[in-house]
C-alpha positions in Angstrom: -13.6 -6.7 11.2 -16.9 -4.8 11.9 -18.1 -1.0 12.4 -19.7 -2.1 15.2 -16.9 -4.9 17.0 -13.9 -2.2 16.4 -15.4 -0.5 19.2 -18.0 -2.4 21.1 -16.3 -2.3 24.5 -16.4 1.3 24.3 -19.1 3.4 25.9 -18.7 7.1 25.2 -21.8 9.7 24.3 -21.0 9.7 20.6 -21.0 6.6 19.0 -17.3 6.2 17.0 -19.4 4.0 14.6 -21.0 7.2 13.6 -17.8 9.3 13.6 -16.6 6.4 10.6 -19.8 5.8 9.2 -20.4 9.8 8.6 -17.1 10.5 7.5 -17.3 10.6 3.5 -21.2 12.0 4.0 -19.8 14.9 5.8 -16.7 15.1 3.1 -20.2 15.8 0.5 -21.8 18.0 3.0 -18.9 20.6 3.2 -18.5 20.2 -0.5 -22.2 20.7 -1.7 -22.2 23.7 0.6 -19.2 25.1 0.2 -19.0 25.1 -4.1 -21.3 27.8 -4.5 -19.3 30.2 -2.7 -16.0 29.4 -3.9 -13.6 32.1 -5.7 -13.7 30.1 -9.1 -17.3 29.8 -9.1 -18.1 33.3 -8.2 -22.0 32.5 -8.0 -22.6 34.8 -4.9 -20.8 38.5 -4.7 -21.6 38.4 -0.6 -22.1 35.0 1.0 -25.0 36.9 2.8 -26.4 37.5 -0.3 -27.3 33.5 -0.5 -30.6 32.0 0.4 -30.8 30.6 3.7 -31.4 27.1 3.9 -29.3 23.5 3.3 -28.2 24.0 0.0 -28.7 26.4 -3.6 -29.7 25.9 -6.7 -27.0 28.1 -8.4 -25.4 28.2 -11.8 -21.5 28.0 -12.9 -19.7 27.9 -15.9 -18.6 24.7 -17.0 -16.5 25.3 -20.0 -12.8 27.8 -20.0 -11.7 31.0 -20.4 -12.1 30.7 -24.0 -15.7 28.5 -24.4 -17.9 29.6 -21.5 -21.2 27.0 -20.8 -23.6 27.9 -18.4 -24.4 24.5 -16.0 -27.4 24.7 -13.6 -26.2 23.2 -10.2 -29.1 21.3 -8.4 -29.1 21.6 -4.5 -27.0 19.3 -2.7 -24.7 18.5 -5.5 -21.0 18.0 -5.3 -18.1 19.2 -7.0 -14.7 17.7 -8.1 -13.1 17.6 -4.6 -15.8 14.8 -3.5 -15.2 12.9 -7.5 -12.1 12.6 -6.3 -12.6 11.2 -2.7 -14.8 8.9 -4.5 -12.3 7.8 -6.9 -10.1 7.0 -4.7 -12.4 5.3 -2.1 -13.4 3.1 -5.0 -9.6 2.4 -6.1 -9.2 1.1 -2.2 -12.0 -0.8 -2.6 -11.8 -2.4 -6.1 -7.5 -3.2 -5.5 -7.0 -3.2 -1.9 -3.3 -3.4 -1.5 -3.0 -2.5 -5.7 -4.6 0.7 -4.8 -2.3 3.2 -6.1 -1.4 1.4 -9.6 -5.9 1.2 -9.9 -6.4 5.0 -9.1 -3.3 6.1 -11.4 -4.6 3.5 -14.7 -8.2 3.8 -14.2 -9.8 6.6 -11.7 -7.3 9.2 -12.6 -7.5 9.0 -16.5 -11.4 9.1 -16.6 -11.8 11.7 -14.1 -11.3 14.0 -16.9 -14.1 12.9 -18.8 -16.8 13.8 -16.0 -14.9 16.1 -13.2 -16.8 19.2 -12.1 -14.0 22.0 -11.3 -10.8 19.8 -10.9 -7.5 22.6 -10.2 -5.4 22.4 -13.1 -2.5 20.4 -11.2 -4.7 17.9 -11.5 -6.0 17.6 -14.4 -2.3 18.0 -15.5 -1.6 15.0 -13.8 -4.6 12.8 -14.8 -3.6 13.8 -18.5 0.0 12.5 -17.7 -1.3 9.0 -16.1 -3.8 8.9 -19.3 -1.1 9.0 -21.5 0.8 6.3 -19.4 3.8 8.7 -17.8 4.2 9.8 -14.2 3.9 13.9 -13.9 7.3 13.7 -12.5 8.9 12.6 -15.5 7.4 15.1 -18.2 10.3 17.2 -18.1 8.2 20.0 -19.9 5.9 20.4 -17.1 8.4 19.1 -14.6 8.4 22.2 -12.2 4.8 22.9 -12.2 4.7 19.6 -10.8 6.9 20.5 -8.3 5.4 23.7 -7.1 1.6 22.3 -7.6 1.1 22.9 -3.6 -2.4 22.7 -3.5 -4.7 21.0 -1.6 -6.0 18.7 -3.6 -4.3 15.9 -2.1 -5.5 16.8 1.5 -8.7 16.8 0.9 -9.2 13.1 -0.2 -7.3 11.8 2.3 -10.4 10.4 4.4 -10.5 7.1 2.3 -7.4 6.3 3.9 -8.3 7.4 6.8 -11.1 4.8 7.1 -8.9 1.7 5.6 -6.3 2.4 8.6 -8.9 2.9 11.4 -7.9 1.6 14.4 -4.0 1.2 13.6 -1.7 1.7 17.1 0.9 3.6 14.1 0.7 6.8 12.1 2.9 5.1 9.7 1.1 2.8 7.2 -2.0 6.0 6.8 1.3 8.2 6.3 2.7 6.0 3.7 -0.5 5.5 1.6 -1.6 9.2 1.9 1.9 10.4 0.6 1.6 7.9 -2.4 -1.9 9.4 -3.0 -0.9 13.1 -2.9 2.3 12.8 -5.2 0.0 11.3 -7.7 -1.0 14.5 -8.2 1.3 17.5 -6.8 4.6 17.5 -5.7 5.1 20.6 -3.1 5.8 19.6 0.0 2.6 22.3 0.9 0.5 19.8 -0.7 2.0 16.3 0.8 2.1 17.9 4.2 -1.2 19.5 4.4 -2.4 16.1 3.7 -0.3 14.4 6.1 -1.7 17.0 8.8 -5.1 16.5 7.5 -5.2 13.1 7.9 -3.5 13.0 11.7 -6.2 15.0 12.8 -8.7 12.5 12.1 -7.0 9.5 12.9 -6.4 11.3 16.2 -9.7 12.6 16.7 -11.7 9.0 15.8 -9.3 7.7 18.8 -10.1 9.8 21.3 -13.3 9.8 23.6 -16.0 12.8 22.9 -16.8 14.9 23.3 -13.4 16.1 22.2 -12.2 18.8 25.1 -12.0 22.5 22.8 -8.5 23.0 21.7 -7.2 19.4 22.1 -6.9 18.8 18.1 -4.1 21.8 18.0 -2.6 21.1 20.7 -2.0 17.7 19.9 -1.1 18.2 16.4 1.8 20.6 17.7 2.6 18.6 21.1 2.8 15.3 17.7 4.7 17.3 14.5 7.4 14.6 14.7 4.6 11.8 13.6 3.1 14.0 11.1 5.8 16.1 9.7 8.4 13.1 8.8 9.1 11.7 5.0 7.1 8.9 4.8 8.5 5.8 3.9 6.6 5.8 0.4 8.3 8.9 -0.9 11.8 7.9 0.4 11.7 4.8 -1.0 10.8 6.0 -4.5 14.4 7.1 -6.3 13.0 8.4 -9.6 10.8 10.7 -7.8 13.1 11.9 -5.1 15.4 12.4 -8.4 13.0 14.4 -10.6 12.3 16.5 -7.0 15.8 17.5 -6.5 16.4 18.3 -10.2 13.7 20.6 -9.7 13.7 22.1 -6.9 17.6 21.9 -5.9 17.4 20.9 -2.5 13.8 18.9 -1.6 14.8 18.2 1.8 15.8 21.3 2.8 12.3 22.6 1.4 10.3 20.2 3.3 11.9 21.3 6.5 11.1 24.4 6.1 7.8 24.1 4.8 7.4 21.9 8.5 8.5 24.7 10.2 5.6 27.0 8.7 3.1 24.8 9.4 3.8 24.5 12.8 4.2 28.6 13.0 0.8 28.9 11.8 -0.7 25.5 14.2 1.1 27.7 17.1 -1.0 31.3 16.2 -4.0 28.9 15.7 -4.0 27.4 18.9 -3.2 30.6 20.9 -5.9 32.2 19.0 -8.5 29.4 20.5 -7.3 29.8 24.1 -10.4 30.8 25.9 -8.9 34.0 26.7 -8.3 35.2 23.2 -9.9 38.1 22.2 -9.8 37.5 18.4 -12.6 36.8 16.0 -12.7 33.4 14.1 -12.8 35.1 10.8 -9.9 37.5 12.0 -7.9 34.1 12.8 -9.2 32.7 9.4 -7.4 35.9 7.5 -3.8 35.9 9.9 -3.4 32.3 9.1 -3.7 32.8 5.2 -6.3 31.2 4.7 -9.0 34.3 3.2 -5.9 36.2 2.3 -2.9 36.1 0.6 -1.3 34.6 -1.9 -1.9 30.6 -0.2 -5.2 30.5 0.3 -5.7 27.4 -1.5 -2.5 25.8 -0.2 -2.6 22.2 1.3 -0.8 23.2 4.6 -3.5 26.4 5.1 -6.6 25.0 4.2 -5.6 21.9 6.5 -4.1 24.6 9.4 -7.7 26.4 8.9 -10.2 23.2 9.5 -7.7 22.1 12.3 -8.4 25.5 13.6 -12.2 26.0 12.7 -12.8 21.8 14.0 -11.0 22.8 17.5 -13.0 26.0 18.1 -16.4 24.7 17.1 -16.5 21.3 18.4 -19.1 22.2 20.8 -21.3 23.8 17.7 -20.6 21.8 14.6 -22.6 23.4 12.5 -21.5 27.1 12.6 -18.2 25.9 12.0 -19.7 24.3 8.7 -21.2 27.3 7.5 -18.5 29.6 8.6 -15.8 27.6 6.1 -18.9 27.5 3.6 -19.5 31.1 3.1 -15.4 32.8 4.1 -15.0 35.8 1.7 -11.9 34.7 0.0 -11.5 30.9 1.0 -11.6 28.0 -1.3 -14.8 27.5 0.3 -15.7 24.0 -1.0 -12.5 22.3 -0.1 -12.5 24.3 3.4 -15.6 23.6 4.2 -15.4 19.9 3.2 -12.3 19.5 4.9 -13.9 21.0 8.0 -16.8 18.9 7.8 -14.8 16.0 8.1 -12.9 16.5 10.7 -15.9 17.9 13.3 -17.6 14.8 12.3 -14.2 13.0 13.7 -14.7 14.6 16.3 -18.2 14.5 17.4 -19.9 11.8 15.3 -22.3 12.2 12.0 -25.4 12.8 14.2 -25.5 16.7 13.4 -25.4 15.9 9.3 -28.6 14.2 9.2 -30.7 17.3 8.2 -28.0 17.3 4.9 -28.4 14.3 4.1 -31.8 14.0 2.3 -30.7 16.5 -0.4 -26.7 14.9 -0.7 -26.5 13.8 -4.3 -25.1 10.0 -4.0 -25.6 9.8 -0.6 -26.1 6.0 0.2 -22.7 5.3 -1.9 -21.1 7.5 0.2 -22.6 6.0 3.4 -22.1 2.6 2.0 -18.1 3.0 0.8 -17.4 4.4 4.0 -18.5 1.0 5.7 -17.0 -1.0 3.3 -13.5 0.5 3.9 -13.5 0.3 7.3 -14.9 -3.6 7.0 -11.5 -4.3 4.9 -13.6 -4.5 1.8 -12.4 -7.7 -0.1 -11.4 -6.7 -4.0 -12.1 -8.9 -6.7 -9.2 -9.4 -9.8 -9.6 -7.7 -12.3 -7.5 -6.7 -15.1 -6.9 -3.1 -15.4 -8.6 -1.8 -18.7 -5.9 -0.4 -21.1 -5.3 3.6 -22.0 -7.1 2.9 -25.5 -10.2 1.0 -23.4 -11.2 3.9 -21.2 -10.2 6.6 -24.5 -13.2 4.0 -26.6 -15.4 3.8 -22.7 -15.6 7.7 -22.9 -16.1 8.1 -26.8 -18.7 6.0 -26.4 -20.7 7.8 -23.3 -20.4 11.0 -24.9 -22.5 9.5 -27.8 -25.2 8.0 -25.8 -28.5 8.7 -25.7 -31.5 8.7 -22.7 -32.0 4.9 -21.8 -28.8 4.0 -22.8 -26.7 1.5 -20.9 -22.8 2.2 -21.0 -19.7 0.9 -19.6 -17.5 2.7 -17.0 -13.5 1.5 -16.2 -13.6 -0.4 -13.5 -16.4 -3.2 -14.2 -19.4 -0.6 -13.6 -22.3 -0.1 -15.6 -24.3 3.1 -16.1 -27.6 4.1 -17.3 -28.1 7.3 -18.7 -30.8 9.1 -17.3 -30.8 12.3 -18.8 -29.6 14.4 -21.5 -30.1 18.4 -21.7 -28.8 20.8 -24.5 -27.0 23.5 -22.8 -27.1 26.9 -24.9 -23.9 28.9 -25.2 -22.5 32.2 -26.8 -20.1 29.5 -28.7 -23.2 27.3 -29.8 -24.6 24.4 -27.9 -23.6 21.5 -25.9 -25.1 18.0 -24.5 -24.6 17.2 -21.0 -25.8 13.5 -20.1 -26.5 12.6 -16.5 -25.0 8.8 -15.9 -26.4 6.9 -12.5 -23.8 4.4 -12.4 -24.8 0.7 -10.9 -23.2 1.4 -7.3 -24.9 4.4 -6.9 -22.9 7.5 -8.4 -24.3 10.4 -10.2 -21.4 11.4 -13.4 -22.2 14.3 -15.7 -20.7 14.5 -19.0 -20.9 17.3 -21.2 -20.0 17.0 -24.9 -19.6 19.2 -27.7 -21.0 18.7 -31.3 -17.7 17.7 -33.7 -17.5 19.3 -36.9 -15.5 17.7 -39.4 -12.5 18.8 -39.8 -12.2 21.4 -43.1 -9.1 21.3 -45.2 -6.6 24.0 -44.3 -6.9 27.1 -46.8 -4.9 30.0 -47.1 -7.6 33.1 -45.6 -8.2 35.5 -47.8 -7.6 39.2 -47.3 -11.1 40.0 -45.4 -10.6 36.8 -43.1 -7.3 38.0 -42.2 -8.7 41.6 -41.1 -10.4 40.2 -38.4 -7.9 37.5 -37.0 -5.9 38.3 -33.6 -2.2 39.8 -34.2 0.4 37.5 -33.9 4.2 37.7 -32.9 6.5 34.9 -32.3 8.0 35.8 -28.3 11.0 33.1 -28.8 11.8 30.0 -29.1 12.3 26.6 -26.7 15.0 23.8 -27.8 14.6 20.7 -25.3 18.0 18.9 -25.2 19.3 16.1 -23.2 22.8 17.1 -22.2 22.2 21.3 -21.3 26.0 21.2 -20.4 27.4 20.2 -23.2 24.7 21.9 -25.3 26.0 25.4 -24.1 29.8 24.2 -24.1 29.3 23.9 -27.4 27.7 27.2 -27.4 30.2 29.5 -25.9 33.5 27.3 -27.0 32.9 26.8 -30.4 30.4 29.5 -31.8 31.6 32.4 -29.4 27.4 32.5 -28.5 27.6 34.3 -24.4 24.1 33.4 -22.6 22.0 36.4 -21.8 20.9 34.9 -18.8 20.7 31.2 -17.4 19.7 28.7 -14.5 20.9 25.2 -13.9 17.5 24.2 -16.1 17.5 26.2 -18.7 19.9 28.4 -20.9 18.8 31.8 -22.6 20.2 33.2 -25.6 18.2 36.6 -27.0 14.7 35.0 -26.8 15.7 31.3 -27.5 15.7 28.9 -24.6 17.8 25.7 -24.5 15.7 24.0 -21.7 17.3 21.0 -20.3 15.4 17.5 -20.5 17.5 14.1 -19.2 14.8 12.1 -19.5 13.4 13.2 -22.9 10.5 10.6 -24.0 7.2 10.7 -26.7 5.8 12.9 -24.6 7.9 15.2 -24.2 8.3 18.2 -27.2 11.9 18.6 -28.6 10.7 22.1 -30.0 8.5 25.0 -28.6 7.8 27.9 -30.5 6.5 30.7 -28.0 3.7 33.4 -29.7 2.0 35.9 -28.0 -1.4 36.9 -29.4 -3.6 40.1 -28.9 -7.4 37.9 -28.9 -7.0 34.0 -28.1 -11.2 34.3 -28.4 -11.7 31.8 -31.2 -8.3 30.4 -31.1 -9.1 27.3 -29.8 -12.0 26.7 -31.8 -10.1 27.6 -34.9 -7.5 25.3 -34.3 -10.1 22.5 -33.6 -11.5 23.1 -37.0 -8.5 22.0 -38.6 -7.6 19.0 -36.7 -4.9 20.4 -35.0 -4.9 18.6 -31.1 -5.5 21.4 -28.5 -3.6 21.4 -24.8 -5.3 23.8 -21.7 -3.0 24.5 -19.6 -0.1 23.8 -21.4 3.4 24.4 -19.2 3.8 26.1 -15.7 2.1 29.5 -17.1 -1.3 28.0 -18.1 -0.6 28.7 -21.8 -2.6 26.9 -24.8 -0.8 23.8 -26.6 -1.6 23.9 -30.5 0.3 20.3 -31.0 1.6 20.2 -34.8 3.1 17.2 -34.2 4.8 15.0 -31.7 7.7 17.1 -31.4 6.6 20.4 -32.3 4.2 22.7 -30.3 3.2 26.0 -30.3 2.9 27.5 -26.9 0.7 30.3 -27.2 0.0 33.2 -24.4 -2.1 36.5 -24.2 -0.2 39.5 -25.9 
């Protein structure tokens, strides 16, 4: 079926062609606009410190905490949230109905090689689908799964969005956008915000415009029942709903209530767009959590907050844009993005023109959207294995200018450009891929050294290393019961303190594990340390395998061996 025959009876002011058709070009816009500006990039002290105009050159830092790399960021380019609306367009279109098992084997795992800012929920989770094992059964980071409630599932939900255009039921968009989110994070904050996110749209590209002000929270309210149910996709996978309730003790019981608190803060949004209301948008912005607090980046706020800022700027698109661009303590790219979307939902694409001639990848994005809604037809293909993409990657980062190179998925790329990117911690290579359908990747690689043989450091090497001290211990077992019955019956050893999880005696930890597998460490040793400066670079140097973000606390990993790491946190 057609753009143009879906609605070709219809004969409203704004074209719905244009409020599909804009949809993933307005995702960019908010993006491009909104990265800048947001708390991690910290480019701009004062939003009104920013040139005026479309979009800024700007600079962020592109390495960690512990390897910083300054990375110029041309005008009109995108960040990860729009990499992975992409990703998962493509996945639609490549699988169709295999969607899910394509973006989990192929988009998910490379996205690492080439994202631009991903949370670390995801990246958590696209290192758990690399290695071939669902985030919710990596019993070592099973409850940072399970409170990852951020909204990096809600804001690629328009890809679904566009596949389900048209549909007389919620149902079917509910089902494939909860399958999406729990890819990723398991918090109800998360899967809801993108359930709410995507309603909005699917209601708004049904209704005639312009769209009266305040319809989209009322209707979202007047509708929770549609929007705020389990979807059929989550009930109907066991070893999920398993993992959930060994986490969080009672998943049902927090999705209820997480429900009720989005519809708390959809009722003080919609009573703060009544005509007579005397408060300020960035006022509303701040009560709803959404510029302050300890949520700001939450699914269920940042998809409350572009309900709100769609519903109160209908009639003036673009101030609503730049309003979720440049909010003092926002998760401005994803806000603004989000927003973006849904005004252009609302009203149609027209007012996103004078974006789009700067919008890096901007006819893919065009052209995706119209082949989702057109039902795109996916050719077979066999889904490249975990060691193809690990060789397709190796073998990008080695490229030079001119080079052709394979991407997962059947796609070619050319690189265009390579740049040496100076650093306090030496220098880097990034290479600029233009992939065959259109996409602009950036890779950045560091030079390898070859791995010296450990020696012991001498005397004046050890002066100037970080002070150590080992903070305990972590035993992963498979029967925690019988592991402390054992324990207290036999030894006499009481437990200092203790959870259904996990077991502490003095500062050893017996953490229980049912589902123990490869991945999963039997032994953590715990070490605090006064400078973790050139820890990672050390530990590189001696071929020992390095984890970011290692457990629910954002440690570093230093993997000895397959069951043995070293868990290691600021002193």
């Amino acid at each position: 079926m057609s753009v143009g025959s879906i609605w070709q009876s219809e004969r409203v002011e704004h074209r719905r062609e244009s409020r599909v058709e804009g949809l993933l070009l307005s995702v960019a816009v908010g993006d491009a606009l909104g990265w800048p500006f947001e708390r991690r990039a910290r480019r701009f002290d004062d939003a009104d410190e920013a040139p005026l105009g479309p979009f800024v050159r700007w600079e962020r830092n592109a390495g960690n905490r512990f390897r910083s790399l300054p990375e110029v960021i041309e005008p009109g380019e995108y960040s990860d949230d729009t990499q992975m609306v992409i990703a998962v367009a493509r996945a639609r279109a490549a699988a169709g109905r295999d969607w899910v098992r394509y973006l989990r084997a192929v988009e998910l795992p490379f996205l690492l090689a080439y994202e631009r800012g991903a949370g670390a929920a995801v990246k958590r989770a696209c290192r758990a689908w690399a290695s071939g094992t669902p985030p919710w059964e990596i019993g070592a980071t099973l409850d940072t799964y399970f409170n990852a409630g951020a909204n990096g599932a809600a804001m690629r939900v328009v890809p679904h969005v566009l596949w389900h255009v048209g549909a007389g039921s919620f149902d079917h968009l509910a089902d494939d956008v909860a399958e999406d989110a729990i890819s990723t994070h398991g918090h109800p904050r998360a899967i809801l915000g993108a359930l709410l996110h995507a309603f909005a749209h699917w209601i708004s590209i049904s209704q005639p415009a312009p769209i009266p002000y305040g319809w989209l929270l009322r209707e979202l309210i007047n509708r929770r029942m549609e929007w705020s149910r389990v979807p059929r996709s989550v009930v109907q996978n066991p070893d999920w709903l398993d993992a959930a309730e060994k986490s969080t003790g009672g998943y049902p019981a927090l999705w209820r209530a997480t429900a009720d608190e989005v519809l708390k803060m959809l009722e003080t949004a919609s009573a703060a767009a009544d005509p007579a209301s005397l408060k300020a948008p960035a006022d509303v912005m701040a009560e709803l959590g959404v510029s302050r607090g300890r949520e700001t980046g939450s699914g269920t706020v940042c998809a409350v907050g572009a309900a709100y800022l769609a519903a109160y700027n209908a009639a003036a698109p673009d101030a609503g844009l730049q309003m979720a661009a440049r909010l003092k303590g926002a998760d401005t790219d994803t806000l603004a993005s989000m927003t973006a979307s849904l005004l252009t939902a609302a009203v149609g694409a027209e007012w996103i023109t004078p974006y789009r001639r700067q919008l890096q990848d901007a006819e893919l994005l065009y052209r995706l959207s119209v082949e989702l809604v057109d039902g795109a037809q996916p050719l077979p293909m066999p889904l490249p294995t975990r060691r193809v993409i690990a060789q397709m990657q190796e073998r990008v980062l080695q490229a030079e200018k001119g080079e052709t190179v394979e991407i997962p998925g059947g796609r070619a790329g050319r690189v265009v450009d390579v740049v040496t990117i100076e650093s306090a911690k030496g220098a880097a290579r990034r290479l600029q891929v233009k992939t065959k359908d259109g996409q602009t990747l950036y890779f950045i690689s560091w030079p390898r050294e070859e791995a010296p043989k450990y020696r012991v450091p001498t005397v004046a090497t050890q002066r100037h290393r970080a002070a150590s001290a080992i903070h305990g211990v972590d035993i992963f077992v498979r029967d925690l019961p019988r592991a402390r019955q054992v324990l207290e019956e036999i030894l006499n050893l009481k437990p200092d303190a203790s959870t259904p999880r996990w077991v502490r005696y003095g500062t050893t930890v017996l953490r229980g594990n049912s589902d123990m597998g490869d991945q999963v460490p039997t032994f953590n040793l715990r070490v605090e340390v006064t400078n973790t400066a050139n820890l990672v670079s050390d530990a590189e140097k001696v071929g020992i395998h390095v984890e970011q973000d290692y457990g629910p606390h954002g440690a570093i990993g230093l993997r000895i061996e397959p069951g043995f790491v070293v868990v290691i946190r600021n002193a």
